[in-house]
N, C-alpha and C positions, 0 to 999 in steps of 0.2 A: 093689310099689314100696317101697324103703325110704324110714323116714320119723323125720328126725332132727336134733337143734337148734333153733336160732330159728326161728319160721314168721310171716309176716303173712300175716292172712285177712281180707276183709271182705263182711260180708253183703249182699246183691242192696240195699238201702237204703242203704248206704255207712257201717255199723257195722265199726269196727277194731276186732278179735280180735287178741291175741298167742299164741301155743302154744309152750312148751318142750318138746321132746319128749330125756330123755336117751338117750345111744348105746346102739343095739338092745345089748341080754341077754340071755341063753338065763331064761325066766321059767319054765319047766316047765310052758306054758301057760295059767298063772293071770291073770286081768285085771289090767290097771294101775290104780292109783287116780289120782283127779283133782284136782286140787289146784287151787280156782278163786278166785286171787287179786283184791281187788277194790280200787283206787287210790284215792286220798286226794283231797280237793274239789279241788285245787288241779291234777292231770293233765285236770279236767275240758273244758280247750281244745278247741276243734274245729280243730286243727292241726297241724303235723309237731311241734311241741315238747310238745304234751299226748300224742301217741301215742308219741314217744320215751320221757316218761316211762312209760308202760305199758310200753315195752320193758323201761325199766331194771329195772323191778318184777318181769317176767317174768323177766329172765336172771338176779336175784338170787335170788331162789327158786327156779330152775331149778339154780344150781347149789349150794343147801341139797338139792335131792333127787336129787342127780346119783347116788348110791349105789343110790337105789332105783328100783320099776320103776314111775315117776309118770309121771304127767303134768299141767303145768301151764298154769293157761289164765287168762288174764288180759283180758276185755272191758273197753275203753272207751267208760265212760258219757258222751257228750261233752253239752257245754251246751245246746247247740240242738236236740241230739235230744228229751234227757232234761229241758229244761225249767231246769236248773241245780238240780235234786231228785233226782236218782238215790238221794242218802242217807237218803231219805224214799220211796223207793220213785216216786214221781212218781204216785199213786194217780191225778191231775186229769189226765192225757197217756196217753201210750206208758210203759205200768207197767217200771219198770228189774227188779223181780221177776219177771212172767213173762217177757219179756226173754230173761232168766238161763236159767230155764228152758227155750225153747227153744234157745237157743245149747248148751247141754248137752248136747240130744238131736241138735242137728245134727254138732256133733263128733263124736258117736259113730259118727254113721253115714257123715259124709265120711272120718272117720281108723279104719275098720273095720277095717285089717290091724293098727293097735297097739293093738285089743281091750280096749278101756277102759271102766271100771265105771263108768255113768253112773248107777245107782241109787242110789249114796247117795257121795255128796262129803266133800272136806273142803273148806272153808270158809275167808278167811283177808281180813280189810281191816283198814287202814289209816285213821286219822282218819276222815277220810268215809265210806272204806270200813268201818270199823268201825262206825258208821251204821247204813249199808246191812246188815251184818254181822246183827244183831243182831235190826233189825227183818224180813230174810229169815228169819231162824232161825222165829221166833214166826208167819208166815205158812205158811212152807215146811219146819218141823223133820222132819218125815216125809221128805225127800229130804235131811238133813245129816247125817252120821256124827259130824265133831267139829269146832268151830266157835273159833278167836281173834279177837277182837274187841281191836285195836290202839287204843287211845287215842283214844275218839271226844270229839269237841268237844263234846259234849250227847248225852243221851241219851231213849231211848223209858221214860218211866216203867213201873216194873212197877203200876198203877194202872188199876184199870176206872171210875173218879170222873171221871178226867179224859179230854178226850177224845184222839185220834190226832191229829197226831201226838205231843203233846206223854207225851200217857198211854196207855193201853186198849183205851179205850172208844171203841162204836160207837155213836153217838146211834142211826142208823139200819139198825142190824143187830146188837142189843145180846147176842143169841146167839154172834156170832165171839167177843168181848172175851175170855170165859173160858177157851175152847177156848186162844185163842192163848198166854194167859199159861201155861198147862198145858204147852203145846209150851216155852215157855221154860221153865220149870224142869225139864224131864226132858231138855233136851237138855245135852248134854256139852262145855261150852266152857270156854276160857280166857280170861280179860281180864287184859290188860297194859296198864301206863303205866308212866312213866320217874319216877322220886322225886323230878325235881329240874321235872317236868313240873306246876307251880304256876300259875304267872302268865305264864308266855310264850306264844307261838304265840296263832294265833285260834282265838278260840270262839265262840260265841252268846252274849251274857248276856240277851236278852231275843225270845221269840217269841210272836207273835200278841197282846200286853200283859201273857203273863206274866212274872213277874223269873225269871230262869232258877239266877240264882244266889244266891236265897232259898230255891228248890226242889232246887238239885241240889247247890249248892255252886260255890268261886269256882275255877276252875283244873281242869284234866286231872284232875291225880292227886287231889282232893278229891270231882270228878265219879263216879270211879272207884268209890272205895271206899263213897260214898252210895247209888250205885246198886248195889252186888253185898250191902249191908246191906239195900235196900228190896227186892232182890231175896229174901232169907232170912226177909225178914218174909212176904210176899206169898207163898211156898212155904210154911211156917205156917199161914198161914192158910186156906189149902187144904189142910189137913192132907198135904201133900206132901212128900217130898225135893226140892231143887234141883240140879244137877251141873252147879253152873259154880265154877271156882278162880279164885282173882285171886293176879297176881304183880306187886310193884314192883319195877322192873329198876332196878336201882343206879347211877349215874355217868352 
């Protein structure tokens, strides 16, 4: 069966999947990559207009990779599933991380004729989704190829002092902490914000009693570049390389 364009999917719990799939190729048999876009807090509705936007997300990305031989997948994390934490993983519920991961492996094997690489991903969110983005990387970097992280409203400290979500550290598994931040500097990402991304839009300025922007900074693009400099310290300090770029998109 050919299998091509838009697709809605939803899981036996009533999870919306979106899939791009671009017009069959002649690929010389080689696997598709996957392209698993993740939506911004604000699609996180449990309704036709939080799953539209998923659509949009998917058909925009879908036709950035219409040249090549992808595939793009777009799950929403809706509120009442996922707690309104998908961006945080939702550690206290139904994890939005393993989640992920099996939705992955179910593609692969409901969409078996477009033979698609589900071993190692690319990666791609938005605000929230850049969230979610970043803190999947440091969990699950071993299943991500290469990784953008869009403009997240606050971030996961590179910090094993403090604890998750804000930082690291596992009070009660003080073994993951290090592991993880090791998966974050070796993995290979991009973080983007916009220059003029200061003081607009929502953010957090404070979580759980801490000031969030005495730690991180006040705005996007200040958030940004705090955290990709805390990030180079903490790779230092582990006598490590880091392989993440940061880019400010202009206008």
């Amino acid at each position: 069966q050919r299998i091509e364009g838009q697709i809605d999917l939803f899981t036996q719990d009533g999870q919306f999947i979106c899939i791009h799939v671009p017009a069959a190729r002649d690929n010389d048999g080689a696997k598709r990559r996957l392209l698993v876009v993740v939506h911004g807090y604000g699609a996180r509705r449990n309704n036709a207009r939080g799953r539209q936007r998923v659509r949009d997300f998917a058909a925009s990305w879908g036709r950035a990779v219409e040249m090549y031989p992808w595939v793009v997948m777009a799950p929403h994390f809706d509120q009442k599933r996922f707690s309104n934490d998908y961006q945080r993983l939702n550690r206290a519920g139904l994890r939005a991380d393993l989640r992920l991961n099996r939705l992955i492996k179910a593609i692969g094997a409901q969409c078996r004729p477009l033979n698609i690489d589900t071993r190692k991903i690319f990666l791609l969110g938005f605000s929230g989704g850049g969230q979610f983005v970043h803190r999947y990387v440091a969990f699950h970097g071993q299943t991500v190829s290469r990784a953008i992280i869009g403009a997240p409203g606050w971030f996961m400290w590179p910090d094993l002092n403090r604890p998750y979500p804000i930082g690291m550290g596992e009070p009660h598994a003080p073994q993951k902490g290090p592991e993880r931040l090791r998966r974050l500097c070796r993995q290979e990402m991009l973080l983007l914000v916009g220059d003029r991304d200061r003081v607009q839009g929502a953010y957090r300025s404070a979580y759980h009693g801490i000031d969030l922007d005495v730690l991180q900074g006040r705005g996007r693009r200040k958030r940004a570049a705090n955290w990709f400099a805390a990030l180079e310290k903490a790779a230092d300090e582990l006598n490590m390389d880091h392989h993440c770029r940061i880019r400010i998109l202009k206008n």
